[in-house]
N, C-alpha and C positions, 0 to 999 in steps of 0.2 A: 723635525716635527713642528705643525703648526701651532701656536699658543692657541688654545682654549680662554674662551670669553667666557663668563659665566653669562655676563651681563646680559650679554648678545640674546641668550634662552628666554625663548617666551613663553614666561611666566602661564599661559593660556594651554601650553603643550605637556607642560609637566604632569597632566593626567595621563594615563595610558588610555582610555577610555577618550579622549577629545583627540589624541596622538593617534590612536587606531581609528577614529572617524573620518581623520583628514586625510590618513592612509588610504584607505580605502575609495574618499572619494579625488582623490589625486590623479586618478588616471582618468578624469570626467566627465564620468557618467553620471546619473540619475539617480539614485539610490534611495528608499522605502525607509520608515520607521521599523515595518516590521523583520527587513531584512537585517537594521543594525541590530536589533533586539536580539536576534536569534544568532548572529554572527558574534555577538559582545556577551554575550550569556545573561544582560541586565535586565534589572528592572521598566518597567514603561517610566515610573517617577523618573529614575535614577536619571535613565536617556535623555530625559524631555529636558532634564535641568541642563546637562552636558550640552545638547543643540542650543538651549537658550544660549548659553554662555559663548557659544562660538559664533551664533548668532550676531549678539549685540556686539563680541568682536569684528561684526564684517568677514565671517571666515567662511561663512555658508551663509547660502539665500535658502528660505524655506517658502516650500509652493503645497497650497493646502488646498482639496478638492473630492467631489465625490465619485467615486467608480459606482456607477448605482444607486443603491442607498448607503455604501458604505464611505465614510472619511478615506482617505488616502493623504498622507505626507510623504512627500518626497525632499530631498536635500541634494545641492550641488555646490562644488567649491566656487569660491569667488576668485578675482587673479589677487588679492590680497590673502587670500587663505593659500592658497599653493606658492606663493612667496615666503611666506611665512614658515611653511613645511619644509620646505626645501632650505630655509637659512638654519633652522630648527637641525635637521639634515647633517646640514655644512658642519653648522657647531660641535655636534657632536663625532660628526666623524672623524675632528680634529684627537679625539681621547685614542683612539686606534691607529 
């Protein structure tokens, strides 16, 4: 069995909620505020804080705009954000 690094775990991923973001956008596509909201069962505050944060990680780019009259946010992974999932990934599948 492979040694498990603690170290290795990015401290950014140990949310379930920022771990379920980066999941979902990993296969890379497009993805809406209101589809995480509804997908995550959370709050809008709760989201916006979790996008910041992955955000200013360089983990997701956020593209802001209007369908109509209405805002539209959408989020896509960066190749630092799906490297990061995937070593995230790795680490852990070392416990198994």
């Amino acid at each position: 069995m492979a040694k498990l690094d603690l170290n290795r775990i990015d401290n950014i991923l140990t949310s379930k909620y920022r771990l379920a973001v980066l999941a979902l956008l990993s296969s890379g596509d497009e993805i809406d505020f209101s589809f995480f909201k509804k997908e995550l069962d959370i709050s809008d505050g709760n989201l916006s804080t979790h996008m910041t944060k992955l955000e200013k990680a360089g983990y997701i780019t956020v593209k802001k705009q209007f369908k109509g009259k209405r805002p539209k946010t959408t989020y896509r992974i960066t190749d630092i954000g799906l490297k990061q999932y995937e070593s995230y990934l790795n680490e852990i599948a070392k416990l198994f």
